[in-house]
N, C-alpha and C positions, 0 to 999 in steps of 0.2 A: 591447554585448551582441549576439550573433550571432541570426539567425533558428536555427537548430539549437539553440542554448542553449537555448533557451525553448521548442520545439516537441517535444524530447526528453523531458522531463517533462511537457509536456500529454500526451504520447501514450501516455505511461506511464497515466497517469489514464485517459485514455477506455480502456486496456485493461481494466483495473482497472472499470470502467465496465460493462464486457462479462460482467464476472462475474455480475452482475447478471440476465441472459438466461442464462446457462449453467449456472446454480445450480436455475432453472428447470425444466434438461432435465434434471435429476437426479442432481449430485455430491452432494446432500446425504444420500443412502444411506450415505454412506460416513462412519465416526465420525471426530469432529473431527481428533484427534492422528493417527490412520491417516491422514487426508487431506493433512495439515500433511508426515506423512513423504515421502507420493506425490508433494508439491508440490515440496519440496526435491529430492530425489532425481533427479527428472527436469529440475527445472530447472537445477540444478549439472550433470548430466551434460550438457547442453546446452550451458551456458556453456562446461564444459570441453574440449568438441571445438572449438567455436569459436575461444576462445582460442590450443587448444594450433595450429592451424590457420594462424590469423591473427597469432599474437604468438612473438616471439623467447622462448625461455626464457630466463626469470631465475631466479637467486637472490638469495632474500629474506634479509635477517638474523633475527637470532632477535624481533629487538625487533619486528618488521615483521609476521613470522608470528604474533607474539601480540598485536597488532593486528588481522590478521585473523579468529584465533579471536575477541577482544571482539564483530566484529561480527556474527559467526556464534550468537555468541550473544543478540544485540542480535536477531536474524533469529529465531533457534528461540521467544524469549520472545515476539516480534512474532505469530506464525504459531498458534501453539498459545493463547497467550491469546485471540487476536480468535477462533479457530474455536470454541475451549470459551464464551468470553462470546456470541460468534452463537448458539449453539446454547443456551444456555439461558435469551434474552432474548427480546423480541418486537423485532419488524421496527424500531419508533421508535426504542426504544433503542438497538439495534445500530448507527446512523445519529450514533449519540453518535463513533461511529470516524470520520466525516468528518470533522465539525468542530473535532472537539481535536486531531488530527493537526497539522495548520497552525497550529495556537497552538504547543502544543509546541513544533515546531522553531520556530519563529521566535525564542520565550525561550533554547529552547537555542543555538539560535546565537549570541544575543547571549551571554550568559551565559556560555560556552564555548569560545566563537571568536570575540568580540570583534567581531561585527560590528554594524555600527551600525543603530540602531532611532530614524528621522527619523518625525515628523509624518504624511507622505505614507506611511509604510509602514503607521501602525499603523490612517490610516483607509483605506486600501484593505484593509488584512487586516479590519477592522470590516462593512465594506460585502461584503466575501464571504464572511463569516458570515452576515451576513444574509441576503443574496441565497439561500444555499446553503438556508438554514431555512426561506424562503418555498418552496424548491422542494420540499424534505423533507417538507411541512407538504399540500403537493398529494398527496403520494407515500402517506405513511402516515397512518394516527390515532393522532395525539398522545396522545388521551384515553388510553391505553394503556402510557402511559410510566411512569406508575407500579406498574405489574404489571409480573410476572418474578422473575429472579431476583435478587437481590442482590450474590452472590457474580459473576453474570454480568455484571453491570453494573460492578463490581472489574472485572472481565479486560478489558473494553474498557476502561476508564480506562490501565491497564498497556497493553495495546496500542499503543493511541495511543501514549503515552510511549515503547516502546520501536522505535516506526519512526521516530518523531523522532531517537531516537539512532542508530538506524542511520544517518542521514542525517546529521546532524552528527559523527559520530565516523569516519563513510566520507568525510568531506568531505578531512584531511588527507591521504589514502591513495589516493583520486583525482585527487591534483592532484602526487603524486609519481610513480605508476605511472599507470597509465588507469582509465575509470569498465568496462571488459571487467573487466581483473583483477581492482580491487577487489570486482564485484560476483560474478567465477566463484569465487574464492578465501574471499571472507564466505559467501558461500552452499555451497560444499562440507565449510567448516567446522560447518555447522550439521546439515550431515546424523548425524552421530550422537548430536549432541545432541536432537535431535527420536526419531530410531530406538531410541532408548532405554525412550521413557516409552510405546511403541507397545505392547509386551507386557503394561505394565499395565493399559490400556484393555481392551484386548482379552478380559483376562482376566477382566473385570467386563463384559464386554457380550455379550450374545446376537447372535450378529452371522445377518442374513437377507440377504446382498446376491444380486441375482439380474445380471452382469453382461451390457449390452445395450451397442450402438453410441452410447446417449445418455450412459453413465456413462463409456463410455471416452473420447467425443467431450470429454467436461467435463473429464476430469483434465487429457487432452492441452491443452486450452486452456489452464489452470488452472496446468500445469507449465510449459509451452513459453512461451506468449504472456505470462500477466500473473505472471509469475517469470521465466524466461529472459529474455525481450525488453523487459518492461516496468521488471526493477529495472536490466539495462543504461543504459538511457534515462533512469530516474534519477536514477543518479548522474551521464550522460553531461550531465546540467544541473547538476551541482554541479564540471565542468571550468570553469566560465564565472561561475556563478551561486553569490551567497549561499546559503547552506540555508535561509535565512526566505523565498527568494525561490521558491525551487524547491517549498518545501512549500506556497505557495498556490493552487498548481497542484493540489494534490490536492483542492480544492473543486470540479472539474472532475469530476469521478469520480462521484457524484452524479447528475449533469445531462446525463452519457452512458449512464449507466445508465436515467436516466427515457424518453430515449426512444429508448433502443434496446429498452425495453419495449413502448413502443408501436411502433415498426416492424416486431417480431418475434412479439409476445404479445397485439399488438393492444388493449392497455393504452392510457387515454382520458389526453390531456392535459389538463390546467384549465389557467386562468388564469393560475394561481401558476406555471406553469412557466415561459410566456416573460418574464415578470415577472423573478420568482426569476433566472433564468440571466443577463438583461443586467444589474442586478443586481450580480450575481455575478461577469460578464465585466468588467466596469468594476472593480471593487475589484483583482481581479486586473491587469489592465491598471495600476491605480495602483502595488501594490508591485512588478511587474515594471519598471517605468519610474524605480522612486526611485533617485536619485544618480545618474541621467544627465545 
């Protein structure tokens, strides 16, 4: 396993991590599926200069191209659940998207791609659950998990599930073409699947946005960094890496966010953080390291 395998999906995480402070300065004005489109839109435009840029043009077959649509759709159900279950959960619950992520795929991969699920994987995936829940548990109040809403607590359950399959089902598509392509091409296919269900929203919501350099500063992060550059990077870890392997990496995500709260928002660490995180660093380290 190369240093880039593995550094490529952490990085993806702590972008993703980032959201966390940029959510802050105020993209949450903007209604969920509207956000989901702005996210696509800008981050496929992105990918696709890049690509067209940096990569030879190809032609795909039809089988290939509807492979890319599955994961484009794997992407719109990803995007638009997690922002509708954000938006009508409390902070604990939402936190439910860390943790099942990295289960997910890990089943999925087995399960789907036949990769193998050793002793050393399933307790390092164990120990960065946990790790991850003692840092959650600094972060939020728990006591509050059972408020909300229901149907919102549904969407992140789907969520989770449906970036695992992006991830296992972009696994065969990256290791034919590149983790660029697969990831400019699944993600341009999603745009109209997301820009579809935008006029419905919209049409049922009063909308008050007042746009400032905070709302614009969030999307552009939002579109460019942790969509453009961040889902490059993870599939650029499924060129090398299991998809059980790469998804444990997403318990990273969490732990860049906590204190990049506190570096930025001036947000108090506890205990549980440096706990939580070594924790958390070690599990990871176990399943990164199995079957070497």
């Amino acid at each position: 396993m190369s240093r880039a395998s593995s550094l490529a999906p952490l990085t993806a995480a702590a972008l993703w991590g980032g959201m966390y402070v940029v959510s802050k300065w105020g993209f949450s004005v903007v209604p969920p599926v509207t956000l989901a489109f702005l996210r696509v839109a800008l981050g496929g435009s992105t990918l696709f200069v890049v690509v067209r840029l940096t990569m030879p043009t190809r032609s795909f077959s039809r089988t290939d191209r509807r492979r890319f649509g599955v994961l484009g759709g794997w992407v719109a159900l990803t995007l638009v659940s997690q922002f509708v279950g954000t938006d009508l959960t409390t902070a604990s619950q939402g936190s439910l998207l860390t943790v099942l992520t990295p289960v997910f795929t890990l089943l999925l991969g087995v399960n789907v791609l036949g990769e193998s699920l050793s002793r050393q994987t399933i307790g390092g995936m164990a120990l960065a659950v946990v790790g991850t829940l003692v840092v959650l548990t600094g972060q939020y109040d728990f006591s509050t998990i059972g408020d909300g809403n229901l149907l919102g607590v549904f969407a992140l359950f789907v969520a989770s599930f449906a970036w695992a399959g992006y991830t296992v089902w972009g696994k065969p598509l990256v290791r034919t073409y590149s983790a660029l392509e697969t990831a400019t091409y699944s993600t341009l296919a999603s745009i109209p699947l997301v820009a579809i269900l935008v006029p419905f929203e919209l049409a049922f919501m009063s909308l008050d946005v007042t746009i400032t350099l905070a709302i614009i500063g969030a999307v552009l992060y939002l579109g460019v960094f942790s969509t453009a550059v961040a889902w490059f990077l993870w599939y650029r870890g499924l060129e090398e890496l299991d998809a059980g392997v790469v998804g444990v990496f997403f318990f990273a995500q969490p732990v860049v966010g906590t204190a990049l709260g506190a570096l930025f928002l001036s947000e108090s660490l506890g205990p549980s953080f440096l706990a939580g995180g070594v924790v958390m660093a070690v599990g990871v380290w176990i399943v990164s390291t199995a079957g070497e």
